[in-house]
C-alpha positions as a printed NumPy array, in Angstrom:
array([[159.512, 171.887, -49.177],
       [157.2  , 169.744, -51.394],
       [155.532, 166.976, -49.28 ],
       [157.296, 167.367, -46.16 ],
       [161.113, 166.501, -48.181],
       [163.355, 168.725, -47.902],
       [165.321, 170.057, -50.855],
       [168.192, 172.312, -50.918],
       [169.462, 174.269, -54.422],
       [173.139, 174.424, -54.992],
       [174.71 , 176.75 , -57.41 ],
       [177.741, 176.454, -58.426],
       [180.226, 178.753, -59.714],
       [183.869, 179.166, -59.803],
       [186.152, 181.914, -60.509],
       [188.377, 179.893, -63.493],
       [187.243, 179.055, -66.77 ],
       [189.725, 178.198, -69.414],
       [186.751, 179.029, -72.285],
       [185.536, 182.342, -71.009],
       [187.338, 184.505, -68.247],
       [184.44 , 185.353, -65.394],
       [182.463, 183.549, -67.277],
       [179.963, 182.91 , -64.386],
       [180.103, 187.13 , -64.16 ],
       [179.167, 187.766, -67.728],
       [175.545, 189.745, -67.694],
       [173.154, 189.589, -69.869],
       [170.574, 192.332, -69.434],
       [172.596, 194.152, -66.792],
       [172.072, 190.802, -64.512],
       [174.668, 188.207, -63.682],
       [174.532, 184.749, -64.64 ],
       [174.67 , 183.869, -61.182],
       [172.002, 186.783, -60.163],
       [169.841, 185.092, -62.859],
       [170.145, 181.467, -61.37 ],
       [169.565, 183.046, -57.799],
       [166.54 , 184.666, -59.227],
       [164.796, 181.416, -60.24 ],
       [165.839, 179.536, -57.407],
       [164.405, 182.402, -55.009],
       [160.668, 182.236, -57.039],
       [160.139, 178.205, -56.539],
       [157.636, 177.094, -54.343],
       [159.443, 174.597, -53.027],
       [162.874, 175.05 , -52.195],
       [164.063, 174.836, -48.738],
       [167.238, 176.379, -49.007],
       [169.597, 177.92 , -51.757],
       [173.866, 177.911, -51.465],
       [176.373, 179.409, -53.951],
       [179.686, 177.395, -53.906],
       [182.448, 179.435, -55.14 ],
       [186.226, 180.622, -55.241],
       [185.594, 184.392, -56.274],
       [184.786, 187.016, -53.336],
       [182.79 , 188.744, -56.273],
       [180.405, 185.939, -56.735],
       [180.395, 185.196, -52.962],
       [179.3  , 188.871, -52.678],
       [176.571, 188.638, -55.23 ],
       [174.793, 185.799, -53.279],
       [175.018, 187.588, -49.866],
       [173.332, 190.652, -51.636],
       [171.041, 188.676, -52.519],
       [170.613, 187.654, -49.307],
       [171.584, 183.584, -50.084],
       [173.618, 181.509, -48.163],
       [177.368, 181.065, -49.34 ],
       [180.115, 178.151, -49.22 ],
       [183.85 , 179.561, -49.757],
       [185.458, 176.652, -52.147],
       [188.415, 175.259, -51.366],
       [191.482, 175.471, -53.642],
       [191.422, 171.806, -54.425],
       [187.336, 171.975, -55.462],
       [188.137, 174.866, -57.738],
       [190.439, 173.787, -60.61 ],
       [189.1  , 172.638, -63.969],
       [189.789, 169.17 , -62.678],
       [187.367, 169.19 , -59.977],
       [184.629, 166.845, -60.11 ],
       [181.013, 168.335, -58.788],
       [179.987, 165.32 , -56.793],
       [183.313, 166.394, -54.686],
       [181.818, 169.922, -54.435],
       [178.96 , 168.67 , -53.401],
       [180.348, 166.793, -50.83 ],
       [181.412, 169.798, -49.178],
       [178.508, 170.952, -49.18 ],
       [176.429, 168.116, -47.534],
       [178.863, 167.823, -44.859],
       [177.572, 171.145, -43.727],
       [174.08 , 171.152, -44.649],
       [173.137, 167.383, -43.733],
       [169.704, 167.668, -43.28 ],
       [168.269, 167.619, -46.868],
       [166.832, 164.692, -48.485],
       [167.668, 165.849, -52.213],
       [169.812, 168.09 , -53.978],
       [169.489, 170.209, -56.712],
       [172.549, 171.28 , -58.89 ],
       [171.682, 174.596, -60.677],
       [174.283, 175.432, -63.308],
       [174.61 , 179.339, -64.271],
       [175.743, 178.862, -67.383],
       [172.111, 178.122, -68.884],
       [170.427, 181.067, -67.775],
       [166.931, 179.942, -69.363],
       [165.439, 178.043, -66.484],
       [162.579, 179.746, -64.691],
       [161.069, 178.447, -61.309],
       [158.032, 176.987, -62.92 ],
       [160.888, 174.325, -64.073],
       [162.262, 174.062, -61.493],
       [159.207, 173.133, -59.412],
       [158.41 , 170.757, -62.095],
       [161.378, 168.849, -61.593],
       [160.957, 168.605, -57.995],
       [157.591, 167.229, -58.001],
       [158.254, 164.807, -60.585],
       [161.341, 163.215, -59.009],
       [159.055, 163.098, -55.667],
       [156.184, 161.744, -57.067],
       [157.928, 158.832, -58.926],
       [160.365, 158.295, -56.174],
       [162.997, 158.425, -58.904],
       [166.622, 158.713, -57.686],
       [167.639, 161.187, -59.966],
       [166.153, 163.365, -62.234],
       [168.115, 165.142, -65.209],
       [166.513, 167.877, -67.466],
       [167.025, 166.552, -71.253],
       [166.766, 167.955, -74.808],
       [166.215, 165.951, -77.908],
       [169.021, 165.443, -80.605],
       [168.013, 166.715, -83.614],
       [170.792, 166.389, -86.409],
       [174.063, 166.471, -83.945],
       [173.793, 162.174, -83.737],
       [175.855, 159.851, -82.879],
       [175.067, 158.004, -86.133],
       [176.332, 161.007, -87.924],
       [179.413, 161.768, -85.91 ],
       [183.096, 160.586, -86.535],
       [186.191, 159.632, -85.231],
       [189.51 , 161.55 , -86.887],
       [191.969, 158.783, -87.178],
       [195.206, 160.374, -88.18 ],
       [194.335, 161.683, -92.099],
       [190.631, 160.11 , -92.498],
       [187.458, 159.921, -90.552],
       [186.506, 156.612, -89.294],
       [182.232, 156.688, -88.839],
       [181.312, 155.878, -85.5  ],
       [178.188, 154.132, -85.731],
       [179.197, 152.128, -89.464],
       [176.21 , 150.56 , -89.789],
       [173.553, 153.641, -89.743],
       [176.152, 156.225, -90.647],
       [174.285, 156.42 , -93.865],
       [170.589, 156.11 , -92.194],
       [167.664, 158.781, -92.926],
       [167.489, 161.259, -89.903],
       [163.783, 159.928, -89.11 ],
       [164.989, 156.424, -89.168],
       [167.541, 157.054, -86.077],
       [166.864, 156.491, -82.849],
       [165.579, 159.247, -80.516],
       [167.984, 160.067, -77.709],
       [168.668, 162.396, -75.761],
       [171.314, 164.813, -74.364],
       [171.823, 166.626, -70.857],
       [171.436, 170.497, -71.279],
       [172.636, 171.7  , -68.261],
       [169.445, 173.33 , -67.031],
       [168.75 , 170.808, -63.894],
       [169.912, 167.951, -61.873],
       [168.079, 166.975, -59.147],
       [168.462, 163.496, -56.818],
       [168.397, 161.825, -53.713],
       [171.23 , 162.754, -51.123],
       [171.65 , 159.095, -50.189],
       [172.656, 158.305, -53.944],
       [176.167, 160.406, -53.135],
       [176.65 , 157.685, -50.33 ],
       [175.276, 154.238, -51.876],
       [176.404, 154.784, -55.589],
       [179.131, 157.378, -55.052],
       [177.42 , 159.334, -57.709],
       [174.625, 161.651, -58.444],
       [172.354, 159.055, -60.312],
       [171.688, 155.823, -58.866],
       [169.528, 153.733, -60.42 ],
       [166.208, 154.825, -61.267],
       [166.757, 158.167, -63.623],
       [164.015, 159.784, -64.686],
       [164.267, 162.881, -67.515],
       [162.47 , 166.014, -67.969],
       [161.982, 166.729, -71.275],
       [162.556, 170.249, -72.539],
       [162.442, 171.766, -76.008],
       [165.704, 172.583, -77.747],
       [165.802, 176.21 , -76.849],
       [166.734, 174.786, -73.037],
       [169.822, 173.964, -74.342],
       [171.58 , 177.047, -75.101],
       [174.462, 176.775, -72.251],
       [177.486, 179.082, -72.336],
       [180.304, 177.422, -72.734],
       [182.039, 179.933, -75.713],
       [181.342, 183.424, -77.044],
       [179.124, 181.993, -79.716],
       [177.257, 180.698, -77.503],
       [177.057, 184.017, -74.969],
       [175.964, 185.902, -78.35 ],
       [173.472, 183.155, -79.186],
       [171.676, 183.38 , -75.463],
       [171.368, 187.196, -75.336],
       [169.855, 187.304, -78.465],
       [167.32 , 184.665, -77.076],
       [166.771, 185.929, -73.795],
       [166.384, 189.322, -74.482],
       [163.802, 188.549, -77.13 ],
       [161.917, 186.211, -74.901],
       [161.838, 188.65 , -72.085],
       [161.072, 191.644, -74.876]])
């Protein structure tokens, strides 16, 4: 609880994945990706509650061990089709009583509870509706992107396709590490974000999230050298 609000963690993970099978169960350093988002969550300050939303009696088991609440997920909130703010639907209609949510995704296994903390006091202080944890685009720009129609690439930003890097403008992407906003937002905007969104800023080594084997290679590399 950060001045009196209560905030509850959600992390999510289901049993499918058409990129990686058990993805969510892959380890790095003998630890679960969901042990290692239940391990941040369980060091903030802050949090008043943690759930794990899944499909797979494995994962389900791995938050009870860890001694964290657990939501069995229906059929219909499990398929690759499933939207989250539908997941957490389910989840609010059991656990009404918090004032904001936090979505914790296991698939970025870099986020530590000082972050997490951070986030929470930020969105609280500002009275933002939503916060989302951000990286910087480098050279992956939309100015330097393309379209592939039929036999030839089509630019799709024409008029800087051709600009210096340091002339584009900065933007930014979502890396998966945090999402954190208002309950009321799932009710009066029938999404996560309403209107007021405020970022958290994080350097490009937050956005490492595991969505191939490249990527799975890439973070255990990374993790076990900043944990060396």
């Amino acid at each position: 609880m950060y001045k009196k609000k209560k905030i509850l963690a959600l992390i999510p993970a289901r049993k499918g994945s058409k990129s990686i099978i058990n993805k969510n169960l892959l380890k790095i350093k003998n630890k679960t990706l969901v042990e290692i988002a239940i391990k941040s969550a369980k060091k903030s300050k802050f949090l008043s509650n943690i759930i794990v939303s899944s499909d797979d009696v494995r994962i389900l088991n791995l938050a009870k061990k860890n001694k964290i609440e657990t939501i069995k997920r229906k059929k219909n909130l499990s398929g690759d089709k499933s939207l989250m703010y539908n997941v957490v639907l389910d989840v609010v209609k059991k656990y009404n009583q918090y004032e904001y949510i936090m979505i914790l995704q296991v698939t970025n296994p870099f986020r530590n509870s000082k972050l997490i903390d951070e986030a929470i006091k930020k969105i609280i202080n500002l009275d933002g509706d939503t916060l989302v944890s951000v990286s910087k685009i480098d050279d992956i720009h939309p100015s330097r992107m393309y379209r592939l129609n039929k036999k030839f690439l089509k630019p799709f930003d024409v008029e800087k396709q051709s600009s210096n890097r340091q002339d584009l403008e900065e933007l930014y992407h979502r890396n998966g590490l945090i999402y954190i906003f208002k309950k009321e937002n799932l009710f009066n905007y029938k999404n996560f974000y309403g209107k007021k969104i405020l970022p958290l800023v994080l350097s490009k080594k937050y956005s490492i999230n595991i969505d191939s084997y490249f990527d799975y290679e890439i973070a255990k590399l990374y993790y076990e050298k900043k944990n060396h």
